[in-house]
N, C-alpha and C positions, 0 to 999 in steps of 0.2 A: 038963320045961322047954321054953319056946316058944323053937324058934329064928328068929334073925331072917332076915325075908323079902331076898331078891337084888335087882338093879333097878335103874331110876330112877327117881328119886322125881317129881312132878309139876312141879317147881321147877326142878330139871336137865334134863327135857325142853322146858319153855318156854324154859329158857336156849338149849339145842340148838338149836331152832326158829328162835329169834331168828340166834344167828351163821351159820345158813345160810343163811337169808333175806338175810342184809348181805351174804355171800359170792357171791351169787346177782347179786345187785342188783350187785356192785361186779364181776363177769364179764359182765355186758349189758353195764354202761354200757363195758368196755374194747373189749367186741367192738364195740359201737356206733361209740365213736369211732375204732378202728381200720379201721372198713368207710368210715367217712366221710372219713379222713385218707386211703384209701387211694382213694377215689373222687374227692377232691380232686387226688391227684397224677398219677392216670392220665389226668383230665380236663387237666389242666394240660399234662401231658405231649404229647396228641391236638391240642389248640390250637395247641403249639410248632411242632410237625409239620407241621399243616393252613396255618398264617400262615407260614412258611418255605417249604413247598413254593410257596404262592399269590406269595409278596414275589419266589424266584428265578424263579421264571415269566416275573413279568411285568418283572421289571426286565430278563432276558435280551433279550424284546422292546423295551426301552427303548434298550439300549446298542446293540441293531442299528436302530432307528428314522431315518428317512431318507437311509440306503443310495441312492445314483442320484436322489432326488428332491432333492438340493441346488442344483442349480443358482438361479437367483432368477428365473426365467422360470414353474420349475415349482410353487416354493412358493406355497401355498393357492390356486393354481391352482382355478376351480369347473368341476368334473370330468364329463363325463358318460363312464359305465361303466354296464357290462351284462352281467351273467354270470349263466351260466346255470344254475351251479353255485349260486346261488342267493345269494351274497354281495351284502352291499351297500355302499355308503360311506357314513362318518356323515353326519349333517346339520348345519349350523348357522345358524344367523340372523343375517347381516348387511346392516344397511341395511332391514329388514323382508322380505326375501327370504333364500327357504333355499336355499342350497348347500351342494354335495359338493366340499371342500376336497382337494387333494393336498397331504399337511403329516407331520409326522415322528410326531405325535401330536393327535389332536379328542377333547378332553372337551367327554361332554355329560351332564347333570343326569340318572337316571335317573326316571322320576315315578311310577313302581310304590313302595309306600311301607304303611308298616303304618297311616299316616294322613295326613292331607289337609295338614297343619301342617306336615310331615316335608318333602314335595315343597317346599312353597316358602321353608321357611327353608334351603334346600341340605342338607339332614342325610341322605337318600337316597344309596341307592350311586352315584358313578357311572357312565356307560359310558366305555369306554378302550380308542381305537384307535391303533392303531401303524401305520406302512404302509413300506415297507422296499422294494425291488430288490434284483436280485443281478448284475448285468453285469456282468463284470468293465474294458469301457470305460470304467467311470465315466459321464462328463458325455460321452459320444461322438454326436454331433446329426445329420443331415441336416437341410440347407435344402430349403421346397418351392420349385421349378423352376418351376411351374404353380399355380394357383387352384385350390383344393380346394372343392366347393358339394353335390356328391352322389356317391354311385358304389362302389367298392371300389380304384379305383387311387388312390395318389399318387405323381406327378411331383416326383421329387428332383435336386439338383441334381448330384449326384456318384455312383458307386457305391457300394451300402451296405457297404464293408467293415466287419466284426464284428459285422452283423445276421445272424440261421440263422431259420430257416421256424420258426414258432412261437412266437419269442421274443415278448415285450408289449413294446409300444409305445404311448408320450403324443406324442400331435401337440398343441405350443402357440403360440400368438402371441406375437411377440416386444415384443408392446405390453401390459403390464401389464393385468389387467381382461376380456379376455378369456375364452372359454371353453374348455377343452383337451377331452381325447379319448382315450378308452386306447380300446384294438383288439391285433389280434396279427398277425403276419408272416403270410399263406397261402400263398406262393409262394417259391422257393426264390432266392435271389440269386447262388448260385454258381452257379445253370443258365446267368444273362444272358449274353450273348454278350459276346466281350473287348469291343468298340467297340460296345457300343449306341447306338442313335439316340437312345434317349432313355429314360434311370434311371427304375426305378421300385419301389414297393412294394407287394403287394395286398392288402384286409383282406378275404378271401372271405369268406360268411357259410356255416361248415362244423359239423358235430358235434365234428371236429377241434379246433374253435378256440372255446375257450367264450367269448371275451370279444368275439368278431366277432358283429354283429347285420344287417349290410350296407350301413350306413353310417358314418361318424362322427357326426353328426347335427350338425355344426356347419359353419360355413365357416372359409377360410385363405384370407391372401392368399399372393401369389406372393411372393417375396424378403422375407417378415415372418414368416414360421411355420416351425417347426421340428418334428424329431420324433427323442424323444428313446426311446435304446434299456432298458426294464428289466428286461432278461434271460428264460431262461427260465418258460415259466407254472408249472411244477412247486417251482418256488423266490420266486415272487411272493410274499412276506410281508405281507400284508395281515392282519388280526389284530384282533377286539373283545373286551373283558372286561368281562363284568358279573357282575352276584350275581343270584341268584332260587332262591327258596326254600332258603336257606341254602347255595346250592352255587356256587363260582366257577364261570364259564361262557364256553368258547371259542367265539367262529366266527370261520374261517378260510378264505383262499383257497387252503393249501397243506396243509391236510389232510381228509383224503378225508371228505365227508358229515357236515360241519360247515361249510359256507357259510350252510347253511338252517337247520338244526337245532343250538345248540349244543352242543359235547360239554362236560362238569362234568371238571373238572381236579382240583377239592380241595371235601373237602367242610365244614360246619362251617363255612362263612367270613360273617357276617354284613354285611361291607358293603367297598368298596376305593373310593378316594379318590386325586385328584389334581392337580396344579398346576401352570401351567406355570413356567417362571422364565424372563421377561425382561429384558433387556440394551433399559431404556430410554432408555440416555443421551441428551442433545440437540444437534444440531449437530455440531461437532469434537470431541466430546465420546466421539463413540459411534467407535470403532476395531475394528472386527471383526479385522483384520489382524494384530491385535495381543493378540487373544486378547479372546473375549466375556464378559460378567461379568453376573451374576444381581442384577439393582438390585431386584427387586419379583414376590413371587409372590403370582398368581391363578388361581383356578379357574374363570373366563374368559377370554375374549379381552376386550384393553384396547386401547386406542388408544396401541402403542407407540412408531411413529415419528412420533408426530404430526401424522398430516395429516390429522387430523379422522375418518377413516373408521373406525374399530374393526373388526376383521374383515380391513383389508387384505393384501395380498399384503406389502407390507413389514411387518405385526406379527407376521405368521409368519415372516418372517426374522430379527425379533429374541428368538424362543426358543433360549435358551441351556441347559435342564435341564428335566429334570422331575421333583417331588415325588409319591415313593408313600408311601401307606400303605396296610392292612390290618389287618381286624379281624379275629382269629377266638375263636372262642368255644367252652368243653367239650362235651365231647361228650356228658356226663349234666348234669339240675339239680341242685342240693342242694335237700332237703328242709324250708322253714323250720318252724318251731313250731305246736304246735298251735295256731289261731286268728291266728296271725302272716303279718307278710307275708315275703317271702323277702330277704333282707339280701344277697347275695352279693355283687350288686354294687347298690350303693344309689341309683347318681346318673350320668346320662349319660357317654360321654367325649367325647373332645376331642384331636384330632391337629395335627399342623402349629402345633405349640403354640410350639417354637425358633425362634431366629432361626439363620439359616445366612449365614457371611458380613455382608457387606455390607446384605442384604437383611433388612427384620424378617420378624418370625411373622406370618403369616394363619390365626391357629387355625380350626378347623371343626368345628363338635360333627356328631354321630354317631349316626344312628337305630339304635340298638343292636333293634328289635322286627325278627322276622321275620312276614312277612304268612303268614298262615293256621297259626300256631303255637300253642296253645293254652297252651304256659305260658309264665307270666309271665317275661319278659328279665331279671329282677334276681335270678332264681332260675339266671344262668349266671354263671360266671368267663370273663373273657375278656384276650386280651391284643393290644396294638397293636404293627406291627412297620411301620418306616417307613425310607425310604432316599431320595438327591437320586441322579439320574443323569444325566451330564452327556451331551447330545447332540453327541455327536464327529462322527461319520460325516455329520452335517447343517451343522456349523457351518464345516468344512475345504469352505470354496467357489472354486469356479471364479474 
């Protein structure tokens, strides 16, 4: 008698084959999505981080922003400075001439851009300087005694109490329009004899003094100019932020070999933005004294007190805040589809979209591309972190 054969039969192993192949196919696609859930969050996670570190950065710079430059003699003052440390001051255009503004913060349009459309619809990051003191005088002035035209002395009217050898100083006119003057103390003021003949201050041109070039290059009159003390040069906060090639970017007067070359702060950041907020009211209207108010933000200068000039020395007195934001973006792409284009994020953004207060929104869309990147922008997550900060330290005036 035949016994029967052991096994699988042909039937039960295609069966086999089949539910392994499902089991197989249904472990990819969990690994799959596991790896992509998990690259989503990690990314997500690196933007929080990167747009948080970049947002307290630069708002920390905000809330100190014009320290010692309050006075209304010094505001947007057009500045000539020189250092040798390699810093510069922004520029801006008014009246079709550019000047270097002394002001609490100068936005200027960056025009480096992933395209040509970018730069002039404003979608480009842009640059963001801050500029700060630290005297603890406050608003503490000498008058000049004397005509200032060329040289390294200036004749003051008094003894410099609370000036020390070093310290930076703005020489300005007390006639609005004007041009001011940073330099630094060369000479020591506790040396001057008790009863001098006659006060004075030097701006020697030394290795010591980066901001002394050996003149002020401007003139002063006698009993109309002032000079005003902004503390030590090791604590001169002078400060620019821009983006380039995806990385926030300091230059600085207060830390060391970053006047010239920026240092990268945070990386991941695709672009930062900002606005001023001013207090345009008209006439009796407008009450500093009684506390400034945000009627209208721009991401230029506007012709706030009205007298025609856009750029003046009173529009910069009526900055009352300033609007950040930040963009940062993961730090891997996701993968779209085969033949597909990448979905992440499908369609420009758009900041300063709220109204705050009193004031409406002035949204601003957002060149989400980085220049010389090869993948495509919609293939990142990204998120916007934005904040108003009010300029105290500027607006408490003399």
């Amino acid at each position: 008698m035949r016994s029967p054969q052991g096994g699988f039969s042909l039937v039960e192993l295609m069966v086999s084959i089949v539910i392994g192949m499902l089991a197989l196919l249904f472990a990819v696609r969990l690994v799959t999505s596991a790896d992509s859930t998990q690259r989503h969050a990690v990314g997500g996670s690196d933007a929080m981080q990167n747009g948080m570190l970049a947002l307290f950065s630069m708002s920390g710079d905000a809330a100190q922003a014009g320290y010692g430059l309050n006075d209304p003699l010094i505001a947007g003052c057009n500045t000539i400075f020189k250092d040798t440390g390699g810093y510069t001051l922004a520029s801006v255009n008014v009246g079709g001439a550019a000047v270097q503004p002394l002001a609490p913060i100068i936005i200027e349009p960056q025009a480096a851009g992933a395209n040509a459309n970018a730069a002039t619809n404003g979608e480009n990051p842009d640059r963001i300087s801050f500029y700060a003191g630290s005297s603890i005088t406050g608003t503490g002035t000498l008058r000049l005694l004397s005509g200032y035209t060329n040289g390294t002395r200036i004749v003051v009217d008094r003894r410099p109490y609370g000036f020390r050898q070093g310290d930076v100083i703005v020489v300005v006119p007390e006639q609005l329009g004007g041009k001011c003057s940073l330099a630094q103390v060369s000479s020591d003021p506790d040396a001057l004899p008790a009863l001098p003949a006659q006060q004075s201050i030097d701006v020697n041109q030394d290795d010591a003094y980066r901001y002394n070039s050996g003149a002020l290059g401007a003139s002063f009159g006698a009993g109309v100019s002032r000079v005003f003390n902004l503390g030590p040069p090791e604590s001169l906060s002078f400060h620019t932020w821009s983006v380039a090639d995806g990385f926030l970017q300091l230059r600085s007067t207060d830390l060391d070999g970053a006047g010239t070359n920026a240092a990268a702060v945070a990386g991941d950041i695709v672009s930062i933005k900002a606005q001023y907020g001013f207090d345009n009211r008209a006439g009796m209207n407008f009450t500093p004294d009684a506390g400034m108010q945000v009627k209208q933000w721009s991401a230029s200068m506007i012709d706030a007190d009205g007298d025609g000039v856009t750029g003046g020395a009173g529009d910069y007195l009526r900055i009352a805040a300033v609007r950040l934001a930040v963009v940062a973006r993961s730090k891997s792409p996701e993968s779209p589809a085969a033949g597909a284009s990448c979905t992440a994020t499908p369609a420009p953004l758009q900041v300063f979209a709220n109204a705050t207060g009193s004031a409406a929104a002035a949204p601003v869309k957002v060149s989400l591309a980085v220049p010389g990147d090869s993948v495509d922008w919609r293939c990142y997550r990204y998120r916007v972190f934005e904040t108003v900060v009010p300029l105290r330290n500027f607006v408490w005036r003399p």
